[in-house]
N, CA, C and O atoms as a printed pandas DataFrame, in Angstrom:
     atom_number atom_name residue_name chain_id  residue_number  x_coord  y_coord  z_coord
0              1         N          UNK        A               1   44.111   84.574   76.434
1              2        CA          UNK        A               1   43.524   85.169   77.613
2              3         C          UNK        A               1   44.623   85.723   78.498
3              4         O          UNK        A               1   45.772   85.429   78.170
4              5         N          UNK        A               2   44.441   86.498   79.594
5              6        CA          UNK        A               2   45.387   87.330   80.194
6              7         C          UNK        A               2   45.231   85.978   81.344
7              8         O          UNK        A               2   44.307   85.190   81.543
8              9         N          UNK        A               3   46.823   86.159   82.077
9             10        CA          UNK        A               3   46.906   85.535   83.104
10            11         C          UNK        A               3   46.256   85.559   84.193
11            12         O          UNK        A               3   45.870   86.680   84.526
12            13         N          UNK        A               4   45.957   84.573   84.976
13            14        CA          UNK        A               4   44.993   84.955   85.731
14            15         C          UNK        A               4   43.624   84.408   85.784
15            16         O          UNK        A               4   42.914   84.205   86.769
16            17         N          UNK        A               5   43.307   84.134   84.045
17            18        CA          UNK        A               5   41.581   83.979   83.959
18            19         C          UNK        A               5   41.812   82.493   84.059
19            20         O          UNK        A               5   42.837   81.810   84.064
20            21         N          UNK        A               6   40.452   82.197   84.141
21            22        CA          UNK        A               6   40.098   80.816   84.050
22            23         C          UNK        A               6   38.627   80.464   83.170
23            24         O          UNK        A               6   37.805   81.158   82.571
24            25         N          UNK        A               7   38.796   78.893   83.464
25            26        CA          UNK        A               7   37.702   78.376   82.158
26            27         C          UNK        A               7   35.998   79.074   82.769
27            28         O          UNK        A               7   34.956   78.713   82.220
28            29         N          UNK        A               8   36.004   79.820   83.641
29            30        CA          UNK        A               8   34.538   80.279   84.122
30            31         C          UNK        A               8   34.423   81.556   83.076
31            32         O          UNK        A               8   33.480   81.919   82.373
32            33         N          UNK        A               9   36.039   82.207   83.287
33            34        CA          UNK        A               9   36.216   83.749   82.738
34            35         C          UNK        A               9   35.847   83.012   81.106
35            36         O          UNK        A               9   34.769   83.508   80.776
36            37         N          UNK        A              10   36.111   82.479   80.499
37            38        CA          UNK        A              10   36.385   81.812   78.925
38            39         C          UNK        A              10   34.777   81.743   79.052
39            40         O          UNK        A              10   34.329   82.842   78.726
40            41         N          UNK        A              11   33.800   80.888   79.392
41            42        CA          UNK        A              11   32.505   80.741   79.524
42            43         C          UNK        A              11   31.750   81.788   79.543
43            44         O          UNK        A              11   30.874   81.852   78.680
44            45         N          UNK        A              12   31.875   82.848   80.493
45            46        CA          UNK        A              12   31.566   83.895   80.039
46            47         C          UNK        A              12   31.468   84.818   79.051
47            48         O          UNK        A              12   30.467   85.455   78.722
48            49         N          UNK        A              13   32.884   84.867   78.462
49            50        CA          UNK        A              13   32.951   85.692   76.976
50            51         C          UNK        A              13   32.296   84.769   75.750
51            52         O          UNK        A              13   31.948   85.249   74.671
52            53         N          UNK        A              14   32.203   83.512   76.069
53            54        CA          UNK        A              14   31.179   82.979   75.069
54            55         C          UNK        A              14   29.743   83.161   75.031
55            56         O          UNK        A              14   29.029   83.113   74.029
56            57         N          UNK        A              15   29.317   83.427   76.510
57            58        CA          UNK        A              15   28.246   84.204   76.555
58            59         C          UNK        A              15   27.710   85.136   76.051
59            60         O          UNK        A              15   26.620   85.320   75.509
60            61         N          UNK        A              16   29.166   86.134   76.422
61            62        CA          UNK        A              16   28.639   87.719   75.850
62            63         C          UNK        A              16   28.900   88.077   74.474
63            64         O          UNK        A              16   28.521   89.090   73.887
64            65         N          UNK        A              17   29.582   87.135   74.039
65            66        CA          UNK        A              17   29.519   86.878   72.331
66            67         C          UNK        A              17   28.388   86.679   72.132
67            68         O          UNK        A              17   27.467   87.398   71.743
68            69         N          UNK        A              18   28.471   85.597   72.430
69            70        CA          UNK        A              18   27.093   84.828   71.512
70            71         C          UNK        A              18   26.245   85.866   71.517
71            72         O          UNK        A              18   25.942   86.514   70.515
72            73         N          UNK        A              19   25.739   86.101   72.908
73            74        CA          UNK        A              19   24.689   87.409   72.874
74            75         C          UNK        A              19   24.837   88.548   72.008
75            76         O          UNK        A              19   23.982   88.842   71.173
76            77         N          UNK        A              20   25.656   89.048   72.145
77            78        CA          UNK        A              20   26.466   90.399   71.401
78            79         C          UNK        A              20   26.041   90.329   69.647
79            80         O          UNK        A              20   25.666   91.204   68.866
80            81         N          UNK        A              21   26.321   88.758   69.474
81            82        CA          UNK        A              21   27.003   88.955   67.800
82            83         C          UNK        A              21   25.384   87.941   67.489
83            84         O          UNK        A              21   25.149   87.583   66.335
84            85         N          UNK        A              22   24.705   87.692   68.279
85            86        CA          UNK        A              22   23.502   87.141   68.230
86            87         C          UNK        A              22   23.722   85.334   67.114
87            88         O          UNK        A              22   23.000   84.744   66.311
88            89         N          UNK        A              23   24.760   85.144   67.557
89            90        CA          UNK        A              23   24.810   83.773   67.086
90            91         C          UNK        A              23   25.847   83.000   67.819
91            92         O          UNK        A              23   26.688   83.799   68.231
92            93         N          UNK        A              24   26.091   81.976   68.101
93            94        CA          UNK        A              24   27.122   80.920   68.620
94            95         C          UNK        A              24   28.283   81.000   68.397
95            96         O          UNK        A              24   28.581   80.894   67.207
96            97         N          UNK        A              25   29.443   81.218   69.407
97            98        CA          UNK        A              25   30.673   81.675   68.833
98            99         C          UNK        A              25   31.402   80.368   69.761
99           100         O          UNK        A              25   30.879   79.835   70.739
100          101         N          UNK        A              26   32.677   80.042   69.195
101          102        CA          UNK        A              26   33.597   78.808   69.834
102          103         C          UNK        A              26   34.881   80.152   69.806
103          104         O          UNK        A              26   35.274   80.839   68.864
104          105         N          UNK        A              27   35.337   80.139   71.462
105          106        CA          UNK        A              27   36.529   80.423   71.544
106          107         C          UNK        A              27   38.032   79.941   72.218
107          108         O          UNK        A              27   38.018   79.799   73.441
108          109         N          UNK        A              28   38.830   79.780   71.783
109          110        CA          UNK        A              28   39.816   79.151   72.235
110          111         C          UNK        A              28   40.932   79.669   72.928
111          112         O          UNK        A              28   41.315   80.831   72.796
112          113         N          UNK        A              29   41.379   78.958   73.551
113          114        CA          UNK        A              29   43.213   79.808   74.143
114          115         C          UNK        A              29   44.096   79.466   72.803
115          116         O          UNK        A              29   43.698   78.787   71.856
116          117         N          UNK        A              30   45.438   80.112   72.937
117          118        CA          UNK        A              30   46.127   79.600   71.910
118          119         C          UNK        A              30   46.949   78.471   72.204
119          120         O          UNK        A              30   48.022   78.392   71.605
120          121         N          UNK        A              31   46.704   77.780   72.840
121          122        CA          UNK        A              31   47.151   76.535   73.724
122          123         C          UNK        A              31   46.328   75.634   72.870
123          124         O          UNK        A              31   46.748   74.637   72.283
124          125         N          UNK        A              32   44.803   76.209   72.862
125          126        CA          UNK        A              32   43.704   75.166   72.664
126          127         C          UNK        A              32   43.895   75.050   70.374
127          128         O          UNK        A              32   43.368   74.162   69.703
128          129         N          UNK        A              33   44.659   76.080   69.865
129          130        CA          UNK        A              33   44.262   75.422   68.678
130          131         C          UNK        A              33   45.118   74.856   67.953
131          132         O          UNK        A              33   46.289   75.224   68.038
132          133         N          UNK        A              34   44.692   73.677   66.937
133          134        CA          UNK        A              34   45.306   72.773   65.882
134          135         C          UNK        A              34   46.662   72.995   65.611
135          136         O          UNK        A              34   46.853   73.909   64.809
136          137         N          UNK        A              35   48.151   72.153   66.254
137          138        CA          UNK        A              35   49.007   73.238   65.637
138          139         C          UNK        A              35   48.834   73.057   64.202
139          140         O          UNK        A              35   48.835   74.230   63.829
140          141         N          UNK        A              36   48.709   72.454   63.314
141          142        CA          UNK        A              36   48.377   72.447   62.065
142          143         C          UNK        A              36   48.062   74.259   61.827
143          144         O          UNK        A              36   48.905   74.978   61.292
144          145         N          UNK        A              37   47.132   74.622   62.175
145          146        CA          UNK        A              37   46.663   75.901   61.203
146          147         C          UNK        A              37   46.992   77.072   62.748
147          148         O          UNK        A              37   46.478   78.187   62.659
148          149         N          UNK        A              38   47.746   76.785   63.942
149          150        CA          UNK        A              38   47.785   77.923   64.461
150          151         C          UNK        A              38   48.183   78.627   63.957
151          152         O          UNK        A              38   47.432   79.464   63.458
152          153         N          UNK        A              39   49.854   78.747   63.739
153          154        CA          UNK        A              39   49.854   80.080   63.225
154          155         C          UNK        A              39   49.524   80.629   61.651
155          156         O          UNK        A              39   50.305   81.497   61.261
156          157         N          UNK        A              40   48.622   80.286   60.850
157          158        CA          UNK        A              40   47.444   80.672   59.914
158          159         C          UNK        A              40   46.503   81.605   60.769
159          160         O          UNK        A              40   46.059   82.683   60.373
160          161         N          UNK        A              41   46.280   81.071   61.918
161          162        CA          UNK        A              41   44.880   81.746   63.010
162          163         C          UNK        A              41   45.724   82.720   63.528
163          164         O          UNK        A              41   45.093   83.766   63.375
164          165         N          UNK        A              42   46.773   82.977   64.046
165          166        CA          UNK        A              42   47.701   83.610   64.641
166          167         C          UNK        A              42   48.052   84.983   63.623
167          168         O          UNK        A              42   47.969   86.151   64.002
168          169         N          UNK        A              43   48.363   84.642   62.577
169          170        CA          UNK        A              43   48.654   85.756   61.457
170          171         C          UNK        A              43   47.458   86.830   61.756
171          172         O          UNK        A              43   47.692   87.979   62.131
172          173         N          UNK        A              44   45.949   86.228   61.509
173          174        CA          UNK        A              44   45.006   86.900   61.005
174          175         C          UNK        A              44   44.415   87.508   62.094
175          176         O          UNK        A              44   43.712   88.463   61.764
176          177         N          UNK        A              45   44.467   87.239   63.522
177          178        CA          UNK        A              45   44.273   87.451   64.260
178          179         C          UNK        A              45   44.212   89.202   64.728
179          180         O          UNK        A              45   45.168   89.939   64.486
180          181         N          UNK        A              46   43.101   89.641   65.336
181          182        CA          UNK        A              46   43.069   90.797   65.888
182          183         C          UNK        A              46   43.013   90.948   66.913
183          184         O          UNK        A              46   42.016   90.532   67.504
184          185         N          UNK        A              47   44.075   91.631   67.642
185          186        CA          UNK        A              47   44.306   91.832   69.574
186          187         C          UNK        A              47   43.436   93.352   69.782
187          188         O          UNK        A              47   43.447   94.418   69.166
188          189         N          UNK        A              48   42.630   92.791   71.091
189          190        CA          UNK        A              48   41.990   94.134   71.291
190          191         C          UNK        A              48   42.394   94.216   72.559
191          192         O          UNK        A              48   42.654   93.180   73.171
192          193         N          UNK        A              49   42.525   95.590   73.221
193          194        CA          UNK        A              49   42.797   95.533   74.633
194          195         C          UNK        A              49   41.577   96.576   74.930
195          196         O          UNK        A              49   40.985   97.314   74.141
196          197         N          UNK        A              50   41.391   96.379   76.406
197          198        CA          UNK        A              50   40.280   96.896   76.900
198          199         C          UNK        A              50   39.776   97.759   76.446
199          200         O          UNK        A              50   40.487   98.457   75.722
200          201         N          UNK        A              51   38.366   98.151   76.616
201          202        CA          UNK        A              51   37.822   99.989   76.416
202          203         C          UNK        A              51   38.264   99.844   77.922
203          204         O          UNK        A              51   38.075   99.047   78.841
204          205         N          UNK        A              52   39.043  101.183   77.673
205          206        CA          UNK        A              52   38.836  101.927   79.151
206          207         C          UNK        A              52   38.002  102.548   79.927
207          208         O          UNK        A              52   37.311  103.377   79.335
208          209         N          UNK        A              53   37.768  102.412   81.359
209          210        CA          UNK        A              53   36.775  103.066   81.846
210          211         C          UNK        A              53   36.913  104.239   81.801
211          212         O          UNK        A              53   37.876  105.005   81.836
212          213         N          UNK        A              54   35.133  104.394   81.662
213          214        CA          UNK        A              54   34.452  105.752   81.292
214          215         C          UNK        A              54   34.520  106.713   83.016
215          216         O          UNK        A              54   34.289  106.313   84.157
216          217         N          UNK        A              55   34.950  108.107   82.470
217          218        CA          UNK        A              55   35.579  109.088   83.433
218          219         C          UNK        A              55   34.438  109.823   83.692
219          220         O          UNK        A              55   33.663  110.207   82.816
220          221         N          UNK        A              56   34.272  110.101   85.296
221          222        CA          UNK        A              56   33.253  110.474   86.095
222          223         C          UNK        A              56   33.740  111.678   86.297
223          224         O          UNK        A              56   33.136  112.476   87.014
């Protein structure tokens, strides 16, 4: 997560997952996973950065 957010901001995007992808999604910081298989999760991982706002 970008600096700044907090566990309300995290709650939310589980929201709009879940909704979005129409099933239950678990998301984590990279703080929050196993070091066992982080960087396995870390490799495969896809970074998205914002859509930018749409121009008026």
């Amino acid at each position: 997560m970008e600096p700044g957010r907090d566990v309300v901001d995290l709650g939310g995007l589980v929201m709009d997952l879940s909704e979005l992808l129409g099933v239950e999604v678990d998301v984590l910081t990279e703080a929050g996973l196993n070091p066992r298989v982080r960087d396995r999760f870390l490799a495969e991982a896809v970074l998205e950065s914002p859509a930018p706002a749409p121009r008026r």
